[in-house]
C-alpha positions as CSV (number, residue, x, y, z in Angstrom):
1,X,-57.5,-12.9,109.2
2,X,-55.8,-10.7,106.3
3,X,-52.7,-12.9,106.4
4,X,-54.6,-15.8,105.9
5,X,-57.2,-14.9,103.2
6,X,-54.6,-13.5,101.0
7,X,-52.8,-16.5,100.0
8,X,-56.3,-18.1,99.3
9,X,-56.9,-14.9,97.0
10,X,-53.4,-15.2,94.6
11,X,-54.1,-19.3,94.5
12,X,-57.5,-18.9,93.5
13,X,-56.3,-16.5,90.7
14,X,-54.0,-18.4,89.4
15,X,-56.2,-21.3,88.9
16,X,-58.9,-18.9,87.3
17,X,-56.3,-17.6,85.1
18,X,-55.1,-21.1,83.9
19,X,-58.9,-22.1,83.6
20,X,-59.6,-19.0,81.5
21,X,-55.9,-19.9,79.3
22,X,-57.4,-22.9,78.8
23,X,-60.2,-22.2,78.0
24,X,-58.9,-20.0,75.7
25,X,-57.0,-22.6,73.5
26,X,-59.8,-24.9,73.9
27,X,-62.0,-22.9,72.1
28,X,-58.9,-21.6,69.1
29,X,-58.8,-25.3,68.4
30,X,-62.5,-25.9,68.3
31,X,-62.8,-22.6,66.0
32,X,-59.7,-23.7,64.3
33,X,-61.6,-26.7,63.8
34,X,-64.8,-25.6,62.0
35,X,-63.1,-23.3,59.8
36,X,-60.8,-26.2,57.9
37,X,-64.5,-28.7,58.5
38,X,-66.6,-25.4,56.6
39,X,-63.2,-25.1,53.7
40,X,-63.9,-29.0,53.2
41,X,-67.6,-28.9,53.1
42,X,-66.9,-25.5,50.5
43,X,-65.0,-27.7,48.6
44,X,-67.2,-30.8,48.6
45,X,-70.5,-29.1,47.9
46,X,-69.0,-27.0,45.3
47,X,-66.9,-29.0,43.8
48,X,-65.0,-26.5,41.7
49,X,-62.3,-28.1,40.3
50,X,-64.1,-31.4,38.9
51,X,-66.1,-28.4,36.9
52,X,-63.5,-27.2,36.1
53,X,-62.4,-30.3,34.5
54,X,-65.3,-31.5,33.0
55,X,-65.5,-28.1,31.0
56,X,-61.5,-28.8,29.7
57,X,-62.6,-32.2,28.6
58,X,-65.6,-31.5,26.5
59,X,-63.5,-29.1,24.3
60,X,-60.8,-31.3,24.4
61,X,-60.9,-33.8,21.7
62,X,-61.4,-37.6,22.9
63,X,-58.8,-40.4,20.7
64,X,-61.9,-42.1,19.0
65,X,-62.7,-39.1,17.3
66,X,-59.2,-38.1,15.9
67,X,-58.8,-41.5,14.5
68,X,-62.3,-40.9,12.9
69,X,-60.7,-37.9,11.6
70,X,-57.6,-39.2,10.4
71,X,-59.5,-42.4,8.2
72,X,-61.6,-39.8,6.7
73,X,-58.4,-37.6,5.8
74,X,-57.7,-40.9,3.9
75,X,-60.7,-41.2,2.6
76,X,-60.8,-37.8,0.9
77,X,-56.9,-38.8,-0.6
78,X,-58.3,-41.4,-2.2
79,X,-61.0,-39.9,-3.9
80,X,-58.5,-37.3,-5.1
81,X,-56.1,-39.7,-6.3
82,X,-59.1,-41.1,-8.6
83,X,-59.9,-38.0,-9.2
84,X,-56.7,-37.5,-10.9
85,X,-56.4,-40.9,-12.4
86,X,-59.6,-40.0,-14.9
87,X,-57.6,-36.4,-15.2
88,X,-54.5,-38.0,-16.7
89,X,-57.2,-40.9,-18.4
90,X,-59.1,-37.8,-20.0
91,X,-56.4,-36.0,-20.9
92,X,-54.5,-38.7,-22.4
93,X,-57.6,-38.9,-25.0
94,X,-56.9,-42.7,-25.4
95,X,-58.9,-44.1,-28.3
96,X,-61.7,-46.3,-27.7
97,X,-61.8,-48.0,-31.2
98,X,-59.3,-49.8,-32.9
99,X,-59.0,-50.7,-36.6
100,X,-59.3,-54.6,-37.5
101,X,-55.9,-56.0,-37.8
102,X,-54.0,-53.7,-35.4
103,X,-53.0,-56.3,-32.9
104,X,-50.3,-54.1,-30.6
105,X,-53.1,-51.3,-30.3
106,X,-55.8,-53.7,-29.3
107,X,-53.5,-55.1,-26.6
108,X,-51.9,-51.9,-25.4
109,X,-55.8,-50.7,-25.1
110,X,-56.7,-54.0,-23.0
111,X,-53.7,-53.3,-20.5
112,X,-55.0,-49.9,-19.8
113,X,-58.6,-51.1,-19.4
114,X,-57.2,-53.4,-17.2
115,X,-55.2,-51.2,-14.7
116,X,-58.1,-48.5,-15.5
117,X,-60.5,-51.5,-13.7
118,X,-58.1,-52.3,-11.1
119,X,-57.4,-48.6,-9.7
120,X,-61.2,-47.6,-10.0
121,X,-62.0,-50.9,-8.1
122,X,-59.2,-50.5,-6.0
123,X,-60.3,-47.2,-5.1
124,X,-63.9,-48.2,-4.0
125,X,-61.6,-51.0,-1.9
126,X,-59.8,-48.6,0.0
127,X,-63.3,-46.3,0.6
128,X,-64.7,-49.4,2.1
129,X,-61.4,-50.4,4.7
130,X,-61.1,-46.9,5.7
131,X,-64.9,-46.7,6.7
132,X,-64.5,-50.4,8.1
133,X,-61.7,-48.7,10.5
134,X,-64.0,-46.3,11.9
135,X,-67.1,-48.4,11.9
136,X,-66.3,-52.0,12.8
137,X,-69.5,-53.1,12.4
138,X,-70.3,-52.1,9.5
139,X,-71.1,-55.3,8.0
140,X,-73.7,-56.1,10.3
141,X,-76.3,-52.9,9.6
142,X,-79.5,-54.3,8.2
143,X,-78.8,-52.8,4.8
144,X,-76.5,-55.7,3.8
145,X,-79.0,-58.1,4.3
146,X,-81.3,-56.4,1.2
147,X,-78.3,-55.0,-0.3
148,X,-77.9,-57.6,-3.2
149,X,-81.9,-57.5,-4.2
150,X,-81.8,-53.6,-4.3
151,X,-77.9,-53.1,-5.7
152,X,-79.2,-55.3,-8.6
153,X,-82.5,-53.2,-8.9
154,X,-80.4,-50.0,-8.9
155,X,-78.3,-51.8,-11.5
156,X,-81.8,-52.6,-13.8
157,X,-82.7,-49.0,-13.8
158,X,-79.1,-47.5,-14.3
159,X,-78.8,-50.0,-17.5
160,X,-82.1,-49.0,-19.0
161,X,-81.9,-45.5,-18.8
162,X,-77.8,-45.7,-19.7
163,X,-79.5,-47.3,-23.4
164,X,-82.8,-45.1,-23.4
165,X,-80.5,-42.2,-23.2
166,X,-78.3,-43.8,-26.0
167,X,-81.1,-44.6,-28.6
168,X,-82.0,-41.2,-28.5
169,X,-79.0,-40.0,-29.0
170,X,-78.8,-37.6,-26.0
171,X,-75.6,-39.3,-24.4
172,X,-73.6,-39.8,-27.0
173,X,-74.1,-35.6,-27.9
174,X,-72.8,-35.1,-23.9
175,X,-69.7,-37.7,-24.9
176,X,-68.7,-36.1,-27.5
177,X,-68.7,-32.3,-26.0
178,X,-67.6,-33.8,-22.6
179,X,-65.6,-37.0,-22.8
180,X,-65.7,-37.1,-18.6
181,X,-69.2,-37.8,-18.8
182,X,-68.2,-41.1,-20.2
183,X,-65.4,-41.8,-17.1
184,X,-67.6,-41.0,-14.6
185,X,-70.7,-43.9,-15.8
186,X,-67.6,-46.1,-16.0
187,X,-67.0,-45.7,-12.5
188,X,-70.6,-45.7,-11.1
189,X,-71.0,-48.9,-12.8
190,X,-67.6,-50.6,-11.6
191,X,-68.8,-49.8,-8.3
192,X,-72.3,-50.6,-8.3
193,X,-70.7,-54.2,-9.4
194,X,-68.1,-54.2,-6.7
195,X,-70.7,-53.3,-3.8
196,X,-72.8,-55.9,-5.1
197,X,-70.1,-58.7,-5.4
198,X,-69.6,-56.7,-1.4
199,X,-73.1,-57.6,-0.4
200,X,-72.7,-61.4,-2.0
201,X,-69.7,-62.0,-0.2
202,X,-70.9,-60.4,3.1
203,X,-73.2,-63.0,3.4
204,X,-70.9,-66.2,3.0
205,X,-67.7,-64.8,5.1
206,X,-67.5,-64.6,9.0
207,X,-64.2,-62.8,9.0
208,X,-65.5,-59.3,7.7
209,X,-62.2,-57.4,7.9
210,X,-61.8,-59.9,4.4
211,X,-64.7,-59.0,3.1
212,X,-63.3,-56.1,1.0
213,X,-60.4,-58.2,-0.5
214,X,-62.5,-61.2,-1.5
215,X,-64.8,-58.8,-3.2
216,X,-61.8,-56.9,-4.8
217,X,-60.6,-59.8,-6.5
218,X,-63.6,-61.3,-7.7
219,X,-64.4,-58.0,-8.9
220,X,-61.8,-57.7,-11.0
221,X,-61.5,-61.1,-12.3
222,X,-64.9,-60.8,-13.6
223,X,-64.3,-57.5,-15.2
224,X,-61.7,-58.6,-17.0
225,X,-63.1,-61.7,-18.4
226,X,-65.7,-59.9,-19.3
227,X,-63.9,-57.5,-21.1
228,X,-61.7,-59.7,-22.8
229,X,-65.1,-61.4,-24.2
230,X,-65.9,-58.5,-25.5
């Protein structure tokens, strides 16, 4: 009876040791398992990196906005460079009269109101492109479509306080102490008349990336010929 129950004993071991190695792997693999299944559901629920990303790109600057940037920088250049165009105008002290029968002064004065009108225009030109470059639609904001009717409006009121203030002699007392004064109405009312030729010109053009150079030379033309009528 011993020799026969002992070979029963070691075979019966050796399976219930394989079982238990098994076992044993069985359940490192199933662990193994549910600790990369909890990393991934970590990672999906918490979703660190995407936040981490989103954060970068909010103090990151987006291309739209640097191009706005950049057509403003231009925008600011050409204000300067007007800015020094009635510098050089002002301190050149050109005289505005000129005495019957002095032909070459006349005409040397008519040039210089001439490329005085087309840099001032010009300037209000490049204002409007550069602000057509960051807003393509510009053209089509309801303010266009009531721009003529109130630009001339504007215009009325600017006109009669411009000779209320020179009948009572008030603005010809700032011209004389400050001969900038004098630039500066020059410019507003160049490009009051620009904008509204703008707002004319709007209306009868589909192509509005033209819209500025139509207006430009119109804008010019007629401030020349009315200038030489004068």
């Amino acid at each position: 009876m011993l020799t026969l129950s002992l070979p029963v004993t070691a075979s019966s071991r050796a399976r219930h040791r394989e079982n238990w190695i098994e076992s044993f792997h069985d359940s490192i693999r199933i662990k193994g398992k549910g600790i990369h299944a909890a990393a991934n559901d970590f990672f999906i629920t918490t979703q660190p990196f995407p936040l981490f990303h989103q954060q970068i790109n909010a103090f990151t600057p987006r291309s739209d906005s640097i191009n706005s940037m950049k057509w403003t920088m231009y925008q600011v250049l050409t204000i300067l460079t007007l800015i020094i165009l009635l510098f050089f105008v002002d301190v050149g002290d050109i005289p505005i009269n000129v005495s019957p029968g002095n032909d070459g002064m006349a005409f040397i004065l008519m040039l210089l109101g001439t490329m005085f009108i087309f840099g001032v225009t010009g300037c209000a030109y490049l204002l409007l492109m550069l602000q057509l470059q960051k807003k393509p639609d510009l053209f089509q904001a309801r303010f266009w479509k009531s721009a003529p009717i109130l630009l001339i409006i504007i215009g009325v009121i600017s006109i009669t306080a411009y000779l209320m203030l020179g009948m009572s002699g008030s603005l010809f007392e700032w011209v004389d102490g400050h001969r900038w004064i004098m630039y500066v109405l020059l410019v507003y009312f160049i490009w009051l008349f620009y904008f509204w030729i703008v707002s004319i010109v709007n209306r009868q053009t589909h192509d509005k990336q033209k819209v500025p150079g139509y207006s430009l030379g119109i804008g010019v033309v007629v401030l020349l010929i009315i200038i030489f009528m004068i």
